[in-house]
N, C-alpha and C positions, 0 to 999 in steps of 0.2 A: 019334652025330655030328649027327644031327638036331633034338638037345635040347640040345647045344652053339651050333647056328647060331643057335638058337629062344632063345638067353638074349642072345646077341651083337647081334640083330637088334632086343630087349627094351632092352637098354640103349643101344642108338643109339638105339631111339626117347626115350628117356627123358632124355636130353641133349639133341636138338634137341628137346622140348615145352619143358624149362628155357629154353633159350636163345631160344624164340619166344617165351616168355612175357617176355623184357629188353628191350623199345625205346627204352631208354634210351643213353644215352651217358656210358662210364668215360672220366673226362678224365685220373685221376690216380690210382692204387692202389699204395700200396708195404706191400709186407709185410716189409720190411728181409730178403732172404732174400743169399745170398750174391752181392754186385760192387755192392749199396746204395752205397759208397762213392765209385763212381763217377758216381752219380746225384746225390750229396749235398755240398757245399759248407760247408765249414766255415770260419767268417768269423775274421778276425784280431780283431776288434773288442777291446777292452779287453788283448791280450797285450802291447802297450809296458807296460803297467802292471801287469802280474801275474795279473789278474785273471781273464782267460780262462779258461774252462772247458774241457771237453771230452766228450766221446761214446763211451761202449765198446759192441761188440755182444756184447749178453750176454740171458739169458734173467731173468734174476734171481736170488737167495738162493732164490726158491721159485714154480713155475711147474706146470700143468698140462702142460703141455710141454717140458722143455727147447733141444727146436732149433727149438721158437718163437720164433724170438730180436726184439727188438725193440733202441731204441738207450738207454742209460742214460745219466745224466747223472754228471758225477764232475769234480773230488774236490769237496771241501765249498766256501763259500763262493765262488763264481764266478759270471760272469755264462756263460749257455752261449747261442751262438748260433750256426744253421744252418739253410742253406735248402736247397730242389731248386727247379730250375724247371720249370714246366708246361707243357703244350699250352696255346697261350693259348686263353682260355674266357669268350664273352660272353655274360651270363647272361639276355640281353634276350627276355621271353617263355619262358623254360624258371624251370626248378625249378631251383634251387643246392641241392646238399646237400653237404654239411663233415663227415665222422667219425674221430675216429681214438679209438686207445683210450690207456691209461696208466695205471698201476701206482706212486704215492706209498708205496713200500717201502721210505721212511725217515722217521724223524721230521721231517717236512720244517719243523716250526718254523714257517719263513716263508720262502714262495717262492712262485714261477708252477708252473703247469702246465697252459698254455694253448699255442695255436697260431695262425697268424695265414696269410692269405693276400694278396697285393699284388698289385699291380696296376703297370702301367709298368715303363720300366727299374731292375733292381737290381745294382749293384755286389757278386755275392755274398761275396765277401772283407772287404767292409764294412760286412756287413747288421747292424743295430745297434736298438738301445731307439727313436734317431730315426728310423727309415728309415719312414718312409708306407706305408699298410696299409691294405687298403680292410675285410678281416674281420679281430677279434679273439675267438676262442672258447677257453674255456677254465676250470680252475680255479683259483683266486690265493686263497691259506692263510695268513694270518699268526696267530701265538699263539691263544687260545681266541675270540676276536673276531671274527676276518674268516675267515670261512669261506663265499668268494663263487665263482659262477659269472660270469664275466664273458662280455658280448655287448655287443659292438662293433662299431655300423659309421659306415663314411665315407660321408658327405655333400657334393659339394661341396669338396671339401679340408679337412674340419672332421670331427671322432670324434665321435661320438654314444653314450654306455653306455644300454643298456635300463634304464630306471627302476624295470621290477620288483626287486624283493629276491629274489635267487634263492641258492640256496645248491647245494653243491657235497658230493659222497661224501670222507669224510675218512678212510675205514678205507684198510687196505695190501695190498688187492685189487686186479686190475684192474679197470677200468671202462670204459665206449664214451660218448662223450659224441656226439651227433649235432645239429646243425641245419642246418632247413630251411626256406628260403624261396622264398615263390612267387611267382608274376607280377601275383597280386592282394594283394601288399604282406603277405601274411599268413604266419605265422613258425609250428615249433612245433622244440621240445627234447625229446631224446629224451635218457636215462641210461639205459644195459642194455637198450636195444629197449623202454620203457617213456615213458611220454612225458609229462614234468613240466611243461609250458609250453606254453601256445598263447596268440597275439594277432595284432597288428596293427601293420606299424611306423609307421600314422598315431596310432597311440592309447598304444603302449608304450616309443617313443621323442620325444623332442623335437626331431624333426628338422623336423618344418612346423606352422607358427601350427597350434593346433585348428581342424575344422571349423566348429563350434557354442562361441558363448561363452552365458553370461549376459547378459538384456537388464537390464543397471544403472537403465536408466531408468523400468522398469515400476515400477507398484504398484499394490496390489491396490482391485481397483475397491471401491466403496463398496457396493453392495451385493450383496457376496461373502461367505456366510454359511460362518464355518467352525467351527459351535457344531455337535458330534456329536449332542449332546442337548440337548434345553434342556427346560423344566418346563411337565409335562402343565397347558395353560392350563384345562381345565377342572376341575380339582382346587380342592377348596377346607378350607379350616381348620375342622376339628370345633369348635361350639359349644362355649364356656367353656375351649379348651383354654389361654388364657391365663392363665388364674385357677388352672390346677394348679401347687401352690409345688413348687421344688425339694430343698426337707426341707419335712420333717415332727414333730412329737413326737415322739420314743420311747413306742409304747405300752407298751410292757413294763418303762418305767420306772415306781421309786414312790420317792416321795419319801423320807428316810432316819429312821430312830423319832425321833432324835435330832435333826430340823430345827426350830427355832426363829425364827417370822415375827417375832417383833420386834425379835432379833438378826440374822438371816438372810436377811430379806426374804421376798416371797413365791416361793416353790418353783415350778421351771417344769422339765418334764422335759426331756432334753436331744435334741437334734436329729440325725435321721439322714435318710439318701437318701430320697425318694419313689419308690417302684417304678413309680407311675402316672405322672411326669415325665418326658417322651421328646424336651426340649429345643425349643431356639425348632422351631417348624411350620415346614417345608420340604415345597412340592408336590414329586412324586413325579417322576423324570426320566422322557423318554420322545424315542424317537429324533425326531431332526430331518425331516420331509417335505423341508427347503428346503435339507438338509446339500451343501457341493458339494465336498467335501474340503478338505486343510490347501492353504491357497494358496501353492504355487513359483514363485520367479522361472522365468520364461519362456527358453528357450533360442532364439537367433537366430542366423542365417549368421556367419561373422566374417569383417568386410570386406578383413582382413587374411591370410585364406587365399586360396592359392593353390594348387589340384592339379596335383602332380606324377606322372603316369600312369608314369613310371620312378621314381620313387621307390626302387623294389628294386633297380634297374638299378645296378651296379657295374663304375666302366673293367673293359677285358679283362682277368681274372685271369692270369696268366704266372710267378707263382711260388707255393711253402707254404713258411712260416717255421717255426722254434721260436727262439724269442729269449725267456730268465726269467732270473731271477736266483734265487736259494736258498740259503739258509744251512748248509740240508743235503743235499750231494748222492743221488742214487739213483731219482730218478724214469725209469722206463721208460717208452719214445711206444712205438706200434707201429700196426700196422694202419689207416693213413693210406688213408681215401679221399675224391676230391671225384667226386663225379657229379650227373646230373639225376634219378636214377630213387630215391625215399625204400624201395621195394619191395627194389630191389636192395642196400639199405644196410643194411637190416633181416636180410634172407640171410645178406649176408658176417659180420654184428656176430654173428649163431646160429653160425657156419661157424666162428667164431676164438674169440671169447671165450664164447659159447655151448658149444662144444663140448668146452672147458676148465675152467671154470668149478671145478665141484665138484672135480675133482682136483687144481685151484689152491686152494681152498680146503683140504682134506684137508694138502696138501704145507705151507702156510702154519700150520696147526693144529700139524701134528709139528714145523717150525719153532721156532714160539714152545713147546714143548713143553720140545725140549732147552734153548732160549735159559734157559727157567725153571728148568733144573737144573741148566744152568752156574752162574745166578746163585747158587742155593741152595748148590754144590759151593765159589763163591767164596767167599761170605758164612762158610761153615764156616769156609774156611779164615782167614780174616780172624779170625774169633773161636779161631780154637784160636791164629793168632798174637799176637794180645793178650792170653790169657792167658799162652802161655809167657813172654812180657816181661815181665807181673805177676810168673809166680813169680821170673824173675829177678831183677827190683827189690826184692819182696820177699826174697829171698837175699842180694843185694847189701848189702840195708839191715841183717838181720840178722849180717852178718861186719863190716861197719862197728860195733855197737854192739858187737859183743864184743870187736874191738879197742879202742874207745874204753874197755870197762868193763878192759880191761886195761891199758891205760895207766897210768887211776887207780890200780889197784891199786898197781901198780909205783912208782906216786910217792910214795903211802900209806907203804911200805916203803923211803924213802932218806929219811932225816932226815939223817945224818949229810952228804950231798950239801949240804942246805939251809943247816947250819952251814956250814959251808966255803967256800961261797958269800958268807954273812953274813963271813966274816971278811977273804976276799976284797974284799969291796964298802970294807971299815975300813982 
């Protein structure tokens, strides 16, 4: 009884050390588990027109988990749009961090798979491509091209995309895509708890003049030595070295038995390289004492910045969107979280797709296993039915000729027909 209390008392403590260790704050965590639906708003947007999407909760074609469920996208070509609303969350002085995961477990061709967060009132029934968005994160796929990570934010009522090139996991795994930004404007991206990006959004977006430009107007002073080396001045040219010719005779030339000077002129053997010739005299280099390096234009303030110390500052968040479009339905979202703690984000991405991981992979493998001996199973079949059409055609073709060689034959044998006919015609 005493080693029952003693494991009891073990794992309370070990729950509240986790949980002293989080001071952070979950503003928003949906793991789509069951009554999601009731959390989640699914917008009419494009249904006058057909084009509406929709949402199934399903785990996928192939999951570490089965009652992992997350939400799929479906059927093909649709725009899918759906929001939930938040605690509203102002991210003034705190950490913003944005994760969720997703699973491109179709050819997706060309489409979103990205998420977006808002800010102000949203009409959820009408949340659309135009609705104002203060974050866009995400991956966006078309054909072998664009294979981008998009990062998006508002400014001012105006989008701004990160300028880096950032690229985006394309295989039919899940994935966790995570960003985070801080109170000192400084950003990083994390793929699978792994962290592909870091910067600044004064430096990796266009959102305010640079601090520092180029001074256009400098130039470099006149006596700004930018020779690395120049030549040892007290070097000086070997005696007669200009008097050494660049050929020479052939000594090993003789003139031929058969030369004749008063047909031939006088015999001169013919000329080859001088080994002793080592080209015009050049002093020997030798480092510069007065070198000040290669001279750079100068960087100056730029009168035209302005610091914005909210800069990262985004209206009150109050809603998470999914709004893509795709060609090929089947993208799984799942494991939506917005919080301030990156510690805590890092945990839950170990906790769900962390802990699924290789047995998603594994289920995916056996997948695409059978997929390859379907195909092979078809493919048979396909060839064993165009052969038996060949033999048909060729059988076909074979009863044709032997009726046509019998026809002949048969007219070969009525002459008397042909007469009777002829006299018929008279």
């Amino acid at each position: 009884m005493a080693s029952v209390d003693s494991f009891l008392l073990l794992l309370i403590l070990l729950v509240f050390s986790h949980l002293s260790c989080f001071n952070g704050e979950v503003i928003f965590e949906e793991r789509f588990d069951e009554g999601w639906e009731s959390r989640w708003v699914k917008s009419d947007w494009k249904r006058s027109e057909g084009t509406a999407g929709s949402f199934k909760h399903t785990a996928g074609k192939w999951s570490g988990d089965p009652d992992d469920k997350g939400i799929q996208t479906y059927p093909d070509a649709r725009h899918y749009a759906i929001s939930a609303k938040i605690p509203e969350f102002n991210n003034k002085g705190r950490t913003l961090v944005l994760q969720y995961s997703i699973k491109l477990e179709q050819d997706i061709e060309c489409g979103g798979g990205y998420i977006k967060l808002l800010s102000g009132y949203v009409n959820q029934k009408k949340f659309s491509g135009d609705t104002p968005y203060s974050v866009m994160f995400g991956p966006d796929i078309c054909g072998t091209d664009k294979k981008k990570l998009h990062v998006i934010v508002s400014y001012q009522g105006q989008n701004y995309p990160i300028k880096k090139d950032l690229a985006c996991e394309t295989d039919k795994l899940t994935h966790v895509y995570t960003l985070i930004i801080r109170p000192d404007a400084s950003y990083s991206i994390l793929i699978d708890n792994r962290e592909r990006e870091f910067g600044s959004l004064y430096t990796d977006w266009d959102i305010l003049p640079p601090r520092k430009i180029k001074d256009l107007k400098a130039k470099k002073p006149k006596d700004w030595d930018d020779r690395e080396y120049i030549d040892d001045p007290v070097a000086t040219k070997p005696e007669g070295y200009d008097h050494i010719p660049a050929e020479i005779p052939d000594p090993k030339a003789k003139k031929p038995n058969d030369w004749d000077e008063e047909d031939d002129g006088i015999w001169k053997a013919p000329k080859i390289p001088n080994p002793a010739y080592k080209g015009p005299w050049k002093a020997k280099k030798i480092k510069n004492p007065n070198y000040k390096g290669k001279w750079k234009t100068p960087w100056v303030n730029n009168p035209e910045f302005e610091d914005d110390p909210d800069l990262y500052v985004f209206k009150p968040l109050k809603y998470v969107g999914i709004e893509v479009w795709q060609v090929k339905a089947g993208s799984v979202y799942d494991n939506i979280l917005i919080c301030d703690d990156p510690q805590y984000a890092q945990e839950v991405a170990e906790e769900t797709w962390g802990r699924n991981r290789e047995m998603e992979k594994e289920a995916f493998e056996e997948a695409e296993k059978k997929r390859r001996a379907e195909e092979e199973e078809e493919a048979e079949r396909a060839r064993q039915e165009g052969e038996r059409r060949r033999r048909e055609r060729d059988r076909d073709r074979r009863y044709h000729d032997k009726d046509h060689m019998r026809e002949r034959i048969q007219r070969r044998h009525r002459p008397h027909d042909d007469y009777d006919d002829y006299h018929d015609e008279l």
